[in-house]
N, C-alpha and C positions, 0 to 999 in steps of 0.2 A: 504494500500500500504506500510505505513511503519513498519506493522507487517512481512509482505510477506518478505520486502529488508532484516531486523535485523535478520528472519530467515535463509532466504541463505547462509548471511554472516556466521554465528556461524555454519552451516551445513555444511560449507564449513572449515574452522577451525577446525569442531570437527572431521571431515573426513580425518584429514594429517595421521594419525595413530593412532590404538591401544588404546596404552596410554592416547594421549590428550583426546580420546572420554570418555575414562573411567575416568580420571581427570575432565570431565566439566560434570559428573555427576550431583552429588549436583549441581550445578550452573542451571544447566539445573530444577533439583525441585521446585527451588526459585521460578524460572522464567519460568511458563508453557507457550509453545508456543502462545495457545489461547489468554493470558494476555501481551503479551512479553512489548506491549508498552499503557499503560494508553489512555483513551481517551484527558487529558491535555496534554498529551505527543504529541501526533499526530497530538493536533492540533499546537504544536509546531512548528512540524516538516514542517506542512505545510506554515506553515506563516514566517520559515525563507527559503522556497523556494521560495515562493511568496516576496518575498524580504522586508524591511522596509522602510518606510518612510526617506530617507536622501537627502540632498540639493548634496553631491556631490556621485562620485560615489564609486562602496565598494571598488573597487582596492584602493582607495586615504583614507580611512578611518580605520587604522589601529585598533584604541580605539573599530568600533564596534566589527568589529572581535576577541578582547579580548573580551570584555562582552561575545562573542557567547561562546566562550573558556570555562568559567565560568557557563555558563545556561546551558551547552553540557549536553553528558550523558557520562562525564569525571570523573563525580565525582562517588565513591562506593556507591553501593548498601546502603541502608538504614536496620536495623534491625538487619547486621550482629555480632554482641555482639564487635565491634574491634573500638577504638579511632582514631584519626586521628595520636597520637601520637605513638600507637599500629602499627598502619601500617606505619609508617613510621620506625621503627628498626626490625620489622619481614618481608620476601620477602613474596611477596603475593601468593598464590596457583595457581595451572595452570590454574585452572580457572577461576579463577579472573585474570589472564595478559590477557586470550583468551577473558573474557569482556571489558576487557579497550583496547587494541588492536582493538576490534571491534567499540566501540565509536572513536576509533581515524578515524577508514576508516569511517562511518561516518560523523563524523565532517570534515574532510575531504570532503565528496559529498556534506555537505551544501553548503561552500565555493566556490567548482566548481559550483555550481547551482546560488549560489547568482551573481559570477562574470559575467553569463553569462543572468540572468534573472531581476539583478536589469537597471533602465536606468538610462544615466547618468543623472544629475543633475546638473543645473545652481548653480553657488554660484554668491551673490551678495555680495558689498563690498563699502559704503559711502566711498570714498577718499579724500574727502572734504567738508566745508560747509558751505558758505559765505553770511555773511547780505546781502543783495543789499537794496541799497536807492534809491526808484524811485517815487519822490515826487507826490501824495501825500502817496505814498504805500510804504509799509520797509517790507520785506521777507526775510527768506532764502533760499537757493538755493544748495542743498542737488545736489551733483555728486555721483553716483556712477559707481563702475566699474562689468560688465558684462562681467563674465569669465564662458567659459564651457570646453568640450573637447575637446583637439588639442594639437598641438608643444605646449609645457611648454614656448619657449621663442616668442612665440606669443605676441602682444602688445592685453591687453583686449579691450573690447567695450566699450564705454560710455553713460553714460543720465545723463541729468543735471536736478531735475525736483524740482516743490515747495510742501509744502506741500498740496496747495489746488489738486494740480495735482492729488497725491495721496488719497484724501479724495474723488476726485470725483470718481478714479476708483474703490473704496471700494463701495461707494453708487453705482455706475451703477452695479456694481458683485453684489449687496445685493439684488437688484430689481429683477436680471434674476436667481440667483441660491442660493436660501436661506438655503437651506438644507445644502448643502458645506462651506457656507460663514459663519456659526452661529456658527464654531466651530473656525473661524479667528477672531484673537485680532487686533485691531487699535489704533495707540495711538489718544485719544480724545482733543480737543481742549480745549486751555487754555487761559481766560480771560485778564493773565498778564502773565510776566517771559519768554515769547516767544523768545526770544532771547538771555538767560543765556548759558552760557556754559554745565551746567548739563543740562539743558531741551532740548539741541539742540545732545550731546551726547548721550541722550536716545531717543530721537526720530529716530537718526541714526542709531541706531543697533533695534528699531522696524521695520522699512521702510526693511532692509535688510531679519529679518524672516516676516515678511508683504508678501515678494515680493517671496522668499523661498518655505514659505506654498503655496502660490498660481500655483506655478511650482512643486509643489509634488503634484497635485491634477489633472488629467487626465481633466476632465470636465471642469476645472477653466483655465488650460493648456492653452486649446484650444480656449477658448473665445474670440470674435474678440475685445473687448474693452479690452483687456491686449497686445494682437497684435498692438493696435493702441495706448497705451500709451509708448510700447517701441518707437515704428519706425515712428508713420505719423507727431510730431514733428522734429525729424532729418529729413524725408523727404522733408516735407515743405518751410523748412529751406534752403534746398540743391537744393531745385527747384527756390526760391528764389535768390538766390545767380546763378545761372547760369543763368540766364533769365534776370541779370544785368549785367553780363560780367565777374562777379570775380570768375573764373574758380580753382585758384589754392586753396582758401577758400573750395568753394563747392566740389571738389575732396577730401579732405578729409571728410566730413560730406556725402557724395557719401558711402564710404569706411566703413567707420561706421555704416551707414542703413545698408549696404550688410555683414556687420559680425555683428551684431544684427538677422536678418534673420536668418541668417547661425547657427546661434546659437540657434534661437527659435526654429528652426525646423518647426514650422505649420503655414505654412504663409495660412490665408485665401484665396488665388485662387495665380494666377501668374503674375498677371495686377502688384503687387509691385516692386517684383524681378524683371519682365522685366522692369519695370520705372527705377530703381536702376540702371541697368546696362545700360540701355539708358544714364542716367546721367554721370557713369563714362566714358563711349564710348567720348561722345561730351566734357568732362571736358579732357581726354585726346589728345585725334585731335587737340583742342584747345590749347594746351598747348606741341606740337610735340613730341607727344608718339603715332603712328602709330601702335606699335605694340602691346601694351597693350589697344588702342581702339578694334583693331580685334580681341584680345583675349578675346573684350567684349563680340564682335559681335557676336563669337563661341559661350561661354557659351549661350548665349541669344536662339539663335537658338536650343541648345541641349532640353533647357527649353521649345520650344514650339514644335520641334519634329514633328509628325505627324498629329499633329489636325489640326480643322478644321481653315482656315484663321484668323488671328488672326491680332486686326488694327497695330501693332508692326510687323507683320512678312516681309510686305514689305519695311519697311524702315531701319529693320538691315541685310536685305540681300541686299539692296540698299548700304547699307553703308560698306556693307564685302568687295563686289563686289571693291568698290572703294579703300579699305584701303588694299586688294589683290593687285589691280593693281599697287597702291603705292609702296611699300615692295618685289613687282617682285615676289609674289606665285600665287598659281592654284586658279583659280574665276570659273572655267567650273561650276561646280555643282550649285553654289548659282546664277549664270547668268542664269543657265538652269531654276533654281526655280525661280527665279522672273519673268522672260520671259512668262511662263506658267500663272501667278499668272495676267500678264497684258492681255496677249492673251484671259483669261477668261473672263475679265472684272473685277475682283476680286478688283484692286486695279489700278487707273491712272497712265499715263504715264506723267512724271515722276512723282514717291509717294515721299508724304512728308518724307521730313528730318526729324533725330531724335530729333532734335532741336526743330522743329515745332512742335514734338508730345511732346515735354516736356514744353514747353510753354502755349498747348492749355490743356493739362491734369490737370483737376479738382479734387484734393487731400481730398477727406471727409471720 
C-alpha cells in the first residue's frame, strides 16, 4: 500500500510538465518503482498509522511529532556522493525538491492518520503524598490526579490510594493476564526506608507509569479489577456518606465517581453509572437543587433507553415525574412510562425511592 501511495504521488508531480518528468529522470533510476519503499520502510509506515504507545494524546505531544520529523523520509537519499555540508551551499536538482516535496505530503498523511487513529490517553499525576499514623499501622497515602480529554479548565478527578492498594491490583492483573502484565514494572517492597522522601518520590512517578502502561494496553484497559480500583472505593465511600445524612460531603465524592467513569470510558455494565447518578439525584433534592436532581434523572434515563426493565428505571422516572412537577415542566412522557411499567406489573405501586435503592444496593 505504501509503495502504490509514494507512486501516485511522484506520478502525479512528474506529470505537471515536460520538464519536471524529464528532471526526475535519474531520481526515478535510483528508485525503481518495484523497490520505491524497503520492507523496514513499510513497516514503518505502518506502525506510525497504527499509532504509538503514548499516555496522552498526539494533538498534546509535540516532542513525538518531532522525533517523526527526524525518522521521516525527510532526510536524502543515501549513496548520492553529496555531504550534508555539500547540500547545504549547492540548491538541490528538480528532482530531488520533487522527492522531498513528496516526503513532506507524506509526512504530512502520517500526522493526519495519527490525529485521527491514535486514542486518547489518560495521564496520571501523584499531587501528593502523606504519612498517615493509624496506630498500630503508618502508610502513605499516595493522591493522585486523573486527567483525560475535555475543557483544559476542567477540575481533574481524584484517588487517594496506598501502596498495598496498588500491589494488590498488580497481583490480581498478574493472575488473569500474564502475557501483558510480564512486560509491566512494579516498584517492589522494601524492608526499611519506606517513608524517606527519595523512596516515596520514586514510588510516585512508578504508581503514575504503573497506572499509564496499564491504560495503553487495550486488554488490561478493560479489566474489571482496574475498573474497581479507580471507582468502587469512591463509590462506597459516597454511599456511605448519604445513607448517614451528610449529603453535601457525599455530593462531591458523587461527582468524582461520575468523572472517573466518564473518563475511563469502559465501565463494566450500567448498574454503576446509574448508582452514581442515583446518588447525585438524592444528594441534590436533598440539598434544594431540583434542577440538577432532574438533570440527573435525564441523563439516567438516556442510559437505560430502550431495554428491557431495569430495577433503576422505575424509580428515576418516579423521581423525574416529581422533580417535573416541582420546577413546572412536561412529566406527560415519563408519567406515561411509569404508568405502563405499573399496569404490567413490572414494578409496585408506588416503586421504591432512589434513596431506598441506594441504601439496599450491595457494592462488591
Amino acid at each position: 500500500m505504501a509503495s502504490r501511495l509514494l507512486h501516485r504521488l511522484r506520478h502525479a508531480l512528474a506529470s505537471d510538465g515536460p520538464g519536471e518528468a524529464a528532471a526526475a529522470g535519474p531520481e526515478a533510476e535510483q528508485f525503481p518503482e518495484s523497490s520505491e519503499l524497503e520492507d523496514d520502510d513499510a513497516e514503518g509506515l505502518s506502525s506510525r498509522l497504527s499509532g504509538t504507545l503514548s499516555f496522552t494524546s498526539a494533538e498534546d505531544d509535540p516532542d513525538d511529532e518531532d522525533e517523526d520529523d527526524e525518522a521521516g523520509l525527510d532526510s536524502p537519499p543515501s549513496g548520492d556522493g553529496t555531504s550534508g555540508e555539500d547540500a547545504e551551499r549547492s540548491p538541490p536538482p528538480d528532482g530531488q525538491r520533487s522527492s522531498q516535496l513528496l516526503a513532506r505530503q507524506l509526512q504530512d498523511f502520517w500526522k493526519k492518520s495519527r490525529n485521527t487513529l491514535v486514542p486518547q490517553r489518560l495521564l496520571f499525576e501523584v499531587t501528593s503524598a502523606n504519612v498517615v499514623k493509624d496506630p498500630p499501622s503508618k502508610y502513605v497515602l499516595y493522591t493522585l490526579a486523573v486527567m483525560g480529554p475535555g475543557p483544559p479548565d476542567r477540575q481533574p478527578a481524584q484517588i487517594s490510594r496506598r501502596y498495598s492498594d496498588f500491589e494488590r491490583l498488580h497481583r490480581n492483573l498478574q493472575r488473569q493476564f500474564r502475557g501483558p502484565m510480564s512486560a509491566i514494572s512494579f516498584p517492589r517492597k522494601r524492608l526499611r526506608r519506606n517513608f524517606t522522601a527519595e523512596t516515596i518520590a520514586r514510588r510516585s512517578r512508578a504508581f503514575e507509569q504503573f497506572l499509564g502502561h496499564l491504560q495503553a494496553v487495550p486488554e488490561l484497559r478493560q479489566a474489571p479489577d482496574l475498573q474497581d480500583f479507580f471507582v468502587l472505593p469512591e463509590l462506597r465511600r459516597a454511599q456511605s456518606l448519604t445513607c448517614t445524612g451528610l449529603y453535601r460531603e457525599a455530593l462531591a465524592l458523587w461527582a468524582n465517581a461520575w468523572q472517573l467513569q466518564t473518563q475511563l470510558g469502559t465501565p463494566s455494565g450500567p448498574d454503576r453509572p446509574l448508582l452514581t447518578l442515583a446518588g447525585l439525584a438524592v444528594c441534590h433534592q436533598e440539598l434544594e437543587d431540583p434542577g440538577e436532581a432532574r438533570a440527573c434523572c435525564e441523563k439516567a434515563l438516556q442510559l437505560l433507553g430502550d431495554k428491557r426493565p431495569h430495577p433503576f428505571l422505575a424509580p428515576f422516572l418516579e423521581a423525574h415525574v416529581r422533580l417535573s412537577w416541582r420546577l413546572g415542566l412536561d412529566k406527560r412522557q415519563s408519567e406515561a412510562q411509569l404508568q405502563a411499567l405499573q399496569e404490567a406489573g413490572l414494578t409496585p405501586t408506588p416503586p421504591p425511592s432512589l434513596k431506598e435503592l441506594l441504601i439496599k444496593e450491595v457494592l462488591d
